[in-house]
VEXBALUM-103416 format. One record per residue (C-alpha): residue number from 1; x, y, z. Coordinates in nm, 4 decimals, decimal comma. Each point is the difference from the previous one (the first is absolute). Example, Ala and Ser with C-alpha at 12.3 -4.5 7.8 and 13.67 -1.06 7.14 Angstrom:
<pt seq="1" c1="1,2300" c2="-0,4500" c3="0,7800"/>
<pt seq="2" c1="0,1370" c2="0,3440" c3="-0,0660"/>
//
This chain:
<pt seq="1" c1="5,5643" c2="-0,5113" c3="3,3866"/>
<pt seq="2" c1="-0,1698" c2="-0,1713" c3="-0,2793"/>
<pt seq="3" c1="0,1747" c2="0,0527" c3="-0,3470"/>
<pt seq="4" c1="-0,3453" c2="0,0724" c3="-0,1769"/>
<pt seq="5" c1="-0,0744" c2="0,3103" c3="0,2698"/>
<pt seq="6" c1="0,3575" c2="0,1637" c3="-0,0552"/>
<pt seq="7" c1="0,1727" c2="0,1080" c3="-0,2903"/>
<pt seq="8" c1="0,3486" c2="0,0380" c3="-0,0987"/>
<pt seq="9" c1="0,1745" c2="0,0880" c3="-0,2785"/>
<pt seq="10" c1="0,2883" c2="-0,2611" c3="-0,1498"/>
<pt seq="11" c1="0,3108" c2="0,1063" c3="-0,1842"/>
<pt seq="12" c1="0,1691" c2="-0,2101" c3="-0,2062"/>
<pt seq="13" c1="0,3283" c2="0,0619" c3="-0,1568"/>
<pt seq="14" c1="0,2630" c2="-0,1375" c3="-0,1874"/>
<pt seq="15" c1="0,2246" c2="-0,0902" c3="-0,3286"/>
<pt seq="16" c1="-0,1484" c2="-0,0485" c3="-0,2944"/>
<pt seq="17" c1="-0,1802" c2="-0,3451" c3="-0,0990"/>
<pt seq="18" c1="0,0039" c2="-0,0917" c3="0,3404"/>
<pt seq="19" c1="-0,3461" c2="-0,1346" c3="0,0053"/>
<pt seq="20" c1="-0,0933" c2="0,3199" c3="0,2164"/>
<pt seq="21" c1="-0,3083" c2="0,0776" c3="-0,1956"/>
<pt seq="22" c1="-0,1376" c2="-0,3725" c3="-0,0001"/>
<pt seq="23" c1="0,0633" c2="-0,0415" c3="0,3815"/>
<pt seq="24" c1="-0,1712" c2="0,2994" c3="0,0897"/>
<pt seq="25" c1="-0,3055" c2="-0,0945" c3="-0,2445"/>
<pt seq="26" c1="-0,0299" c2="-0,3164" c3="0,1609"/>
<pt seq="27" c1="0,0470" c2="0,1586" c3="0,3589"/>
<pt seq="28" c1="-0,2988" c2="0,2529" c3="-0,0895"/>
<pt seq="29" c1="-0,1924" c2="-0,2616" c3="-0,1123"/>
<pt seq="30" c1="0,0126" c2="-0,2352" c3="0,2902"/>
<pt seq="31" c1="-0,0276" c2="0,3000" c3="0,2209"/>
<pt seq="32" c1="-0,2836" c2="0,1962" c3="-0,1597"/>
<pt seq="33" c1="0,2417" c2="0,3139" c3="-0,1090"/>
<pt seq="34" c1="0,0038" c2="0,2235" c3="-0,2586"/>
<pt seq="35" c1="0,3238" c2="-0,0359" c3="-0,2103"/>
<pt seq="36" c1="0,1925" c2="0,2802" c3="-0,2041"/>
<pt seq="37" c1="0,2941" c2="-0,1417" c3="-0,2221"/>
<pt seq="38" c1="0,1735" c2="0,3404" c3="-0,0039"/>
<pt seq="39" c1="0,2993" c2="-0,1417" c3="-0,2532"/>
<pt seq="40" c1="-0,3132" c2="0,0125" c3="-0,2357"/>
<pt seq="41" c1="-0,0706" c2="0,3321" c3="0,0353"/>
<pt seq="42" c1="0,3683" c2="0,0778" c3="-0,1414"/>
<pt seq="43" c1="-0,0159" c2="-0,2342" c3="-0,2394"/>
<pt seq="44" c1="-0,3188" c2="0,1754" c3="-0,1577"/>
<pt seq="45" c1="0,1628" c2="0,3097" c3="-0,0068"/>
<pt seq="46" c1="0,2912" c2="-0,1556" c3="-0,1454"/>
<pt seq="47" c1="-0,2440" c2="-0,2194" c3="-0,2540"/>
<pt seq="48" c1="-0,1113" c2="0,4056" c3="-0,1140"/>
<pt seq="49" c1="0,3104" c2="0,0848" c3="-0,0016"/>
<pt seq="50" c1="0,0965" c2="-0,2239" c3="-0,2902"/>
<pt seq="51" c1="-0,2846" c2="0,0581" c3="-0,1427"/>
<pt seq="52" c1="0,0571" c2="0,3362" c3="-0,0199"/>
<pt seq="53" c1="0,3874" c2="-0,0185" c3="-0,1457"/>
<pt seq="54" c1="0,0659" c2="0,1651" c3="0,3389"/>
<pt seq="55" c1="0,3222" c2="-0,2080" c3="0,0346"/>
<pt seq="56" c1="0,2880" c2="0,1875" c3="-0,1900"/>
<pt seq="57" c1="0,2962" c2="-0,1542" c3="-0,2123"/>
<pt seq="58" c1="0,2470" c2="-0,0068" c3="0,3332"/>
<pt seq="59" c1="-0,3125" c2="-0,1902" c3="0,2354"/>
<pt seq="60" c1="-0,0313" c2="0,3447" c3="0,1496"/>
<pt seq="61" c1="-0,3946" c2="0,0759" c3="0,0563"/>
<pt seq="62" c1="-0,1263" c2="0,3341" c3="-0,2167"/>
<pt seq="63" c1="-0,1221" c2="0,0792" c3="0,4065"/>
<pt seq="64" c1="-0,1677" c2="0,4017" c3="-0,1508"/>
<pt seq="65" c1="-0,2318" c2="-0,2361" c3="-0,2214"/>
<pt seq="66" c1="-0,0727" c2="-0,2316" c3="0,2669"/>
<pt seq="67" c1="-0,0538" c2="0,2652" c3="0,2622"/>
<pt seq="68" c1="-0,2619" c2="0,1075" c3="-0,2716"/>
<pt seq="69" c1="-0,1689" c2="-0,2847" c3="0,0012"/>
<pt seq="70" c1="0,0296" c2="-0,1310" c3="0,3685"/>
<pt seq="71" c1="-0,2924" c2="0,2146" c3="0,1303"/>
<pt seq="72" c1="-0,2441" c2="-0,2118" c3="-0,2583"/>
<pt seq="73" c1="0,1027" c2="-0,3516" c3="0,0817"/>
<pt seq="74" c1="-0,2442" c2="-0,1597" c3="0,1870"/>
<pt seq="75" c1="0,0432" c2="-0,3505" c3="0,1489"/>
<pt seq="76" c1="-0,2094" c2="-0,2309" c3="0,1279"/>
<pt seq="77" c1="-0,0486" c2="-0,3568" c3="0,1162"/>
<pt seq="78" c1="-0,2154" c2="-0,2337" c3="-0,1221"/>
<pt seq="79" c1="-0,1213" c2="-0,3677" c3="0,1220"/>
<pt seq="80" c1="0,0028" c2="-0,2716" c3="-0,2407"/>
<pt seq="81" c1="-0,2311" c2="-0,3068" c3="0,0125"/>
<pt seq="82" c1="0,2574" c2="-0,1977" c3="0,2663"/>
<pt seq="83" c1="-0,0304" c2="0,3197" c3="0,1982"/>
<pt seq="84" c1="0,3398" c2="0,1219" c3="-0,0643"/>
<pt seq="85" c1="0,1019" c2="0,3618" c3="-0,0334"/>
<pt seq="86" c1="0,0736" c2="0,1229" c3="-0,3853"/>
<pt seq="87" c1="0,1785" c2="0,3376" c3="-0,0991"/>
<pt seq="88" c1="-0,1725" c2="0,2059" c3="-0,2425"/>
<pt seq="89" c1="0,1270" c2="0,3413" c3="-0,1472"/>
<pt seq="90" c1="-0,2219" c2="0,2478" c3="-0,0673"/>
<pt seq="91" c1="-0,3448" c2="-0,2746" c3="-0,0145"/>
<pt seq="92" c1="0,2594" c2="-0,2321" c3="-0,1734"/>
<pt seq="93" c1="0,0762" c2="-0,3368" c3="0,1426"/>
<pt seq="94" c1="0,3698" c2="-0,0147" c3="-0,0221"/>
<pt seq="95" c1="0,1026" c2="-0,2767" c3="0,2089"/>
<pt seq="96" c1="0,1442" c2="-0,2200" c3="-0,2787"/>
<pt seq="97" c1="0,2001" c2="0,3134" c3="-0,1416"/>
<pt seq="98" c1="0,1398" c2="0,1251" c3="0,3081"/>
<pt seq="99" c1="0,1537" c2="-0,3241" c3="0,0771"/>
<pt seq="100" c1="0,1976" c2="-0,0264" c3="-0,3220"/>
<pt seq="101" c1="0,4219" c2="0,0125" c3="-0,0160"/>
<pt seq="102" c1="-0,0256" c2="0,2730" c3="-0,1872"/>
<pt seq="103" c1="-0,2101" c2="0,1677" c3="0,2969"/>
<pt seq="104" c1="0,2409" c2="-0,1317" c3="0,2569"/>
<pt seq="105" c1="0,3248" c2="0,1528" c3="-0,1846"/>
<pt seq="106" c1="-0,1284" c2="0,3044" c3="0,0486"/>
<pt seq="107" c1="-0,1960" c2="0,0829" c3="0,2931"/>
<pt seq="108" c1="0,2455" c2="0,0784" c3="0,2446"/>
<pt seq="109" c1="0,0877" c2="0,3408" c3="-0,1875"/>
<pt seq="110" c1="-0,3513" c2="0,0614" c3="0,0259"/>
<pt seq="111" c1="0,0399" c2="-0,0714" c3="0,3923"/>
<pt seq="112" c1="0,2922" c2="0,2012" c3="0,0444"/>
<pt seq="113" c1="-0,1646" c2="0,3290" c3="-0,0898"/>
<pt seq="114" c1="-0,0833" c2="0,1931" c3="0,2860"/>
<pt seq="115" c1="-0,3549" c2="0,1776" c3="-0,1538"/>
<pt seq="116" c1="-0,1398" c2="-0,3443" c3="-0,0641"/>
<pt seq="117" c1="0,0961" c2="-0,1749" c3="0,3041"/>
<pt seq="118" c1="-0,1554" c2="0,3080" c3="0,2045"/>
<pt seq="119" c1="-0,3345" c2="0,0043" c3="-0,2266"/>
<pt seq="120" c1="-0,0222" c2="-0,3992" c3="0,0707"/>
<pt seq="121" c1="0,0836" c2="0,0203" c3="0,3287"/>
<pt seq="122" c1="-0,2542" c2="0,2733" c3="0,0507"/>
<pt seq="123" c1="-0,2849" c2="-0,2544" c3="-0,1540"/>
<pt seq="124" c1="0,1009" c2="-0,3377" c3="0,2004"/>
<pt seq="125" c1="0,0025" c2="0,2364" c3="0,3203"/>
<pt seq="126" c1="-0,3856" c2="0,0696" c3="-0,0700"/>
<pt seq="127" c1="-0,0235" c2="-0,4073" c3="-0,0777"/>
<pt seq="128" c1="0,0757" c2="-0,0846" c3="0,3580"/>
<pt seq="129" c1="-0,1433" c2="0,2668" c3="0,2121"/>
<pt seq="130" c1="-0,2912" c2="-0,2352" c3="0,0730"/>
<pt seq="131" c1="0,2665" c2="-0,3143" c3="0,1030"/>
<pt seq="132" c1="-0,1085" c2="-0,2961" c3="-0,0883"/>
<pt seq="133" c1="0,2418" c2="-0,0293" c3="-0,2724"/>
<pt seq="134" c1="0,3659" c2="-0,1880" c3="-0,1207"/>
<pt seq="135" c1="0,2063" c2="0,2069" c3="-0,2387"/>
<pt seq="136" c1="0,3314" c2="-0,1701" c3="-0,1474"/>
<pt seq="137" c1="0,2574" c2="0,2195" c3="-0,1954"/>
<pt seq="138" c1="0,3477" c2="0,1487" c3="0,0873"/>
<pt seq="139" c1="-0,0578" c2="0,2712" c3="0,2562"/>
<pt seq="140" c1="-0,3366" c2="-0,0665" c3="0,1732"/>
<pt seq="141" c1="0,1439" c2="-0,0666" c3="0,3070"/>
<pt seq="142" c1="0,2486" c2="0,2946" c3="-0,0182"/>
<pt seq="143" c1="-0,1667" c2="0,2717" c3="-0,1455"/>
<pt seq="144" c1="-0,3924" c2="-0,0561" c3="-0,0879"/>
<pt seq="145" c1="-0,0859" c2="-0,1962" c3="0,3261"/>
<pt seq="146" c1="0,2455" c2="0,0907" c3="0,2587"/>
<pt seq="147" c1="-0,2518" c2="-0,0708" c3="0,3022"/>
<pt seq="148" c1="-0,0581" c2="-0,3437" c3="-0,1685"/>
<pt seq="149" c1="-0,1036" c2="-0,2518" c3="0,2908"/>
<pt seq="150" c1="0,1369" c2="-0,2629" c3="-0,2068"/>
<pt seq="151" c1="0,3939" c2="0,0710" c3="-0,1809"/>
<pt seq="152" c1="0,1077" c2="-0,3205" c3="-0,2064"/>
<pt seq="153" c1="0,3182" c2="-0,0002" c3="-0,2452"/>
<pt seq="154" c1="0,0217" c2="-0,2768" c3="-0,2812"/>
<pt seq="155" c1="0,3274" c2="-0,0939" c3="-0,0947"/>
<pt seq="156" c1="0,1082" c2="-0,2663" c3="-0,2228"/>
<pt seq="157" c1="0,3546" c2="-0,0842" c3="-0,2056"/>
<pt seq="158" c1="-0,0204" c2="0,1780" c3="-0,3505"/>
<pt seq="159" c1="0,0328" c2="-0,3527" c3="-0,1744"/>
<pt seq="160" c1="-0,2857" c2="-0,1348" c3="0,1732"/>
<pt seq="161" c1="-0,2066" c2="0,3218" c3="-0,0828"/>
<pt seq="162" c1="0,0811" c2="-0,0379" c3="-0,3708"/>
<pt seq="163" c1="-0,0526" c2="-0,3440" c3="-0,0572"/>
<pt seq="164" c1="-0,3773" c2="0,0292" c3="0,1900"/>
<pt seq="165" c1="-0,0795" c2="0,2761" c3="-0,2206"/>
<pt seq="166" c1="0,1770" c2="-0,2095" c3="-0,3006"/>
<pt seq="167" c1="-0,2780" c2="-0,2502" c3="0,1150"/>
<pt seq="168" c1="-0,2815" c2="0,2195" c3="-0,0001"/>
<pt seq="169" c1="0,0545" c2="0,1444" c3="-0,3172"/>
<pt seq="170" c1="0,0820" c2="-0,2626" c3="-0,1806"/>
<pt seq="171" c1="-0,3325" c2="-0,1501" c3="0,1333"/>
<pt seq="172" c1="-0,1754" c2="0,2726" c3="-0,1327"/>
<pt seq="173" c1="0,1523" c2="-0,0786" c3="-0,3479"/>
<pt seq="174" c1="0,2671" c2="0,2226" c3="-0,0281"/>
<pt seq="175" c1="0,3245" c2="0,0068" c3="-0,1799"/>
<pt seq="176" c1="0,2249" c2="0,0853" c3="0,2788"/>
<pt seq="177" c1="0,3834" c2="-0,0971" c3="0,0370"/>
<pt seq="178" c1="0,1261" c2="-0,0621" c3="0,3945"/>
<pt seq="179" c1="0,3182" c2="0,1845" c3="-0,0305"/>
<pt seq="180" c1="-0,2258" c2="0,3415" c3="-0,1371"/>
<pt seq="181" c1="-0,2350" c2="-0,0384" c3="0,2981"/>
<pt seq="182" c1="0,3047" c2="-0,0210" c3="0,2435"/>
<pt seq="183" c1="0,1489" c2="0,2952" c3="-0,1124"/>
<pt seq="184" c1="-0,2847" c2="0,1744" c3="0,0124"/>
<pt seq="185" c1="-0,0602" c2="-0,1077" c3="0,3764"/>
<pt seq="186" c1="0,3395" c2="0,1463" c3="0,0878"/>
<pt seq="187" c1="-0,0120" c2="0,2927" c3="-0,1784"/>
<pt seq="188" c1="-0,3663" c2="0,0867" c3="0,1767"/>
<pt seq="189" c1="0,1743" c2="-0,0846" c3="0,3403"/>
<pt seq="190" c1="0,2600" c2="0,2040" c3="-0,1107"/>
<pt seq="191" c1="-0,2212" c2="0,3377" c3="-0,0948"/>
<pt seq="192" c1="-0,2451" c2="-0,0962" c3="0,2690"/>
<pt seq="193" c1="0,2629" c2="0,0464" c3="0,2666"/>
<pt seq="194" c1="0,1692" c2="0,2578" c3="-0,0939"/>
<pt seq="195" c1="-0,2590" c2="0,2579" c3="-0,1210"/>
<pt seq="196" c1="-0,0280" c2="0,3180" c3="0,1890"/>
<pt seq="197" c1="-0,3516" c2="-0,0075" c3="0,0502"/>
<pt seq="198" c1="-0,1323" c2="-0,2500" c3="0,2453"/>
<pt seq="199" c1="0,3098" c2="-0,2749" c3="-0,0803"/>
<pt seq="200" c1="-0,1229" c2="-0,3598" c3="0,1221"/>
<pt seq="201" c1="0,0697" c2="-0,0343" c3="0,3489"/>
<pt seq="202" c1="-0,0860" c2="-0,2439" c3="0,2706"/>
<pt seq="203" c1="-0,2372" c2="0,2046" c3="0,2141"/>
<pt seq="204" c1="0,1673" c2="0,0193" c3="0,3804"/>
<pt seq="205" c1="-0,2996" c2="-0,1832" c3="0,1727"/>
<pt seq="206" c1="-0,0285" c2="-0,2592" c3="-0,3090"/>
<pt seq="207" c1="-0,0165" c2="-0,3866" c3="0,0265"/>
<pt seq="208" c1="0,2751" c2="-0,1792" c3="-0,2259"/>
<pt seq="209" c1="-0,1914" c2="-0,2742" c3="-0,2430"/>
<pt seq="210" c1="0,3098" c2="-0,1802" c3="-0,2384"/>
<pt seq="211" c1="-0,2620" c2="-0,1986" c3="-0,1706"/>
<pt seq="212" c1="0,2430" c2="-0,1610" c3="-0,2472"/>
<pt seq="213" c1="-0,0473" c2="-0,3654" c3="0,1467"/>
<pt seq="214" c1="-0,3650" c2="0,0232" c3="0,1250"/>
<pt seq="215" c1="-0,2584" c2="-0,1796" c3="-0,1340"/>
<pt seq="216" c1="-0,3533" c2="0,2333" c3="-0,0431"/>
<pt seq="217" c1="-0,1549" c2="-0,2119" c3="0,2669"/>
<pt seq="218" c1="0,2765" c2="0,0901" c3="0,2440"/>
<pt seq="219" c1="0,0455" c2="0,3971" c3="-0,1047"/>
<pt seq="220" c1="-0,3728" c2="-0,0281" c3="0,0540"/>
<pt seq="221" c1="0,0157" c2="-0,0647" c3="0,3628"/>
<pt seq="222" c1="0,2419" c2="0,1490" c3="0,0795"/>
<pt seq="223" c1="-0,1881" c2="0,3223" c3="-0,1253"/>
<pt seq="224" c1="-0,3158" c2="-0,0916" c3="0,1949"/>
<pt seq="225" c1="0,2449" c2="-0,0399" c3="0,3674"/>
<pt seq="226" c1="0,0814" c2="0,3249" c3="-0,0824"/>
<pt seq="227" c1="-0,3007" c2="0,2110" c3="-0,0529"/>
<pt seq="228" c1="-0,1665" c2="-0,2149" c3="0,2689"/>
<pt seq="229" c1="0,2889" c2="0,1393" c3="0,1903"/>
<pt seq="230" c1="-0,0376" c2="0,3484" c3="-0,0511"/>
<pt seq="231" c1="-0,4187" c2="-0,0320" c3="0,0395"/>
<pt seq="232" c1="0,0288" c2="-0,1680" c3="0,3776"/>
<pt seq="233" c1="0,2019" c2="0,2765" c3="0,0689"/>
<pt seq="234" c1="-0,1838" c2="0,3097" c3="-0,0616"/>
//
C-alpha cells in the first residue's frame, strides 16, 4: 500500500541524549509526519516548576502546588523558520530553556509523578488519534501508544550519550563540564528505570537501534527500511 494513503503511528523510545528526538524529526520530515518531542513536554513542566520554587531543599517536588497548577499549563508546538518543532509554555517559546542542565537535573522527578505523567499522557493520546505522527520519549511505546505499528528502542553507552550532549551544549555556548553531564546521564537512567510509574522499558514488539557507532546517514536508512517495512505490510 502506498505510504502517503496509510497512516501509522511511530514510537520512539530510549535513554536520554540518545539523539531520539533529532532522528524522529528528521524521519517526520522526510516522511511528511507530524512530530511530538514528548521529553519536551516534561521538561516544560519541569522549566515551571523551577520557576515556581516548586523543587524543595531535599530535590523532592512541592507535588500539592504543582497539582495546583498542572490543570493551567498549556503546551504547544511551534515551527520555526527551518520548519522544526519549538516548545512553548503557556504562548512562551521555551525551547532554549527547556534544554538547559539545570532543566535536565531535574526533570525526571517531574516524570516520576504519577498525576503528571497521566495528565500528559492523556494530551499526547489526543495528538495521535489522527496517525500520521512520530512521538519520542520514555514510554510511548509502552504506555501512550501501545498499538504503535512502528516500536523502536534507542540505546547508546552512557559515555557516548554525555559527551554528544557535552558537544551540543557546548556548541550552543555553554559552560558545561563532561564529568557533570555524565553523572547526570546515569542518574536519569537510574530514576528513569526505576520509577514506579511507567519505568523505561523496551516495549515487547520493539526494534533494538544501539546507535552509538552510526553515522546520521546510516541511522537514517536504516529508519526508512523500517517504516517502509511496516507500510508494505499493512
Amino acid at each position: 500500500m502506498d505510504r502517503n494513503t496509510k497512516k501509522i503511528v511511530i514510537a520512539v523510545d530510549g535513554f536520554s541524549s540518545c539523539g531520539k528526538s533529532t532522528m524522529a524529526k528528521d524521519l517526520a520530515k522526510a516522511i511528511g509526519y507530524i512530530y511530538i518531542d514528548s521529553g519536551a513536554m516534561y521538561r516544560a513542566v519541569t522549566l515551571l516548576a523551577l520557576r515556581r520554587n516548586l523543587f524543595l531543599p531535599d530535590g523532592q517536588v512541592d507535588t500539592e502546588k504543582l497539582r495546583t497548577i498542572l490543570p493551567n499549563i498549556r503546551i504547544t508546538f511551534t515551527l520555526n523558520s527551518e520548519g522544526r518543532p519549538e516548545t512553548c509554555l503557556n504562548g512562551e517559546n521555551v525551547e532554549k530553556e527547556i534544554r538547559g542542565l539545570e532543566v535536565s537535573s531535574h526533570v525526571s522527578r517531574i516524570a516520576a509523578l504519577d498525576f503528571v505523567r497521566s495528565e500528559l499522557v492523556r494530551q499526547q493520546q489526543l495528538m495521535g488519534q489522527e496517525k500520521g505522527i512520530i512521538m519520542d520519549g520514555r514510554d510511548i511505546g509502552t504506555c501512550v501508544f501501545p498499538n504503535a505499528e512502528l516500536k523502536i528502542f534507542v540505546v547508546a553507552s552512557a559515555e557516548i550519550r554525555a559527551q554528544r550532549r557535552y558537544d551540543e551544549l557546548t556548541a550552543k555556548g555553554e559552560k558545561v563540564q563532561y564529568e557533570d553531564i555524565l553523572n547526570n546521564v546515569q542518574e536519569r537512567d537510574r530514576i528513569d528505570t526505576t520509577r514506579a510509574v511507567s519505568p523505561l522499558r523496551k516495549a515487547d514488539d520493539a526494534i533494538e537501534l544501539d546507535n552509538s557507532h552510526l553515522t546520521p546517514e546510516e541511522q537514517k536508512e536504516w529508519l526508512m527500511e523500517q517504516f517502509n517495512r511496516v507500510i508494505a505490510s499493512l
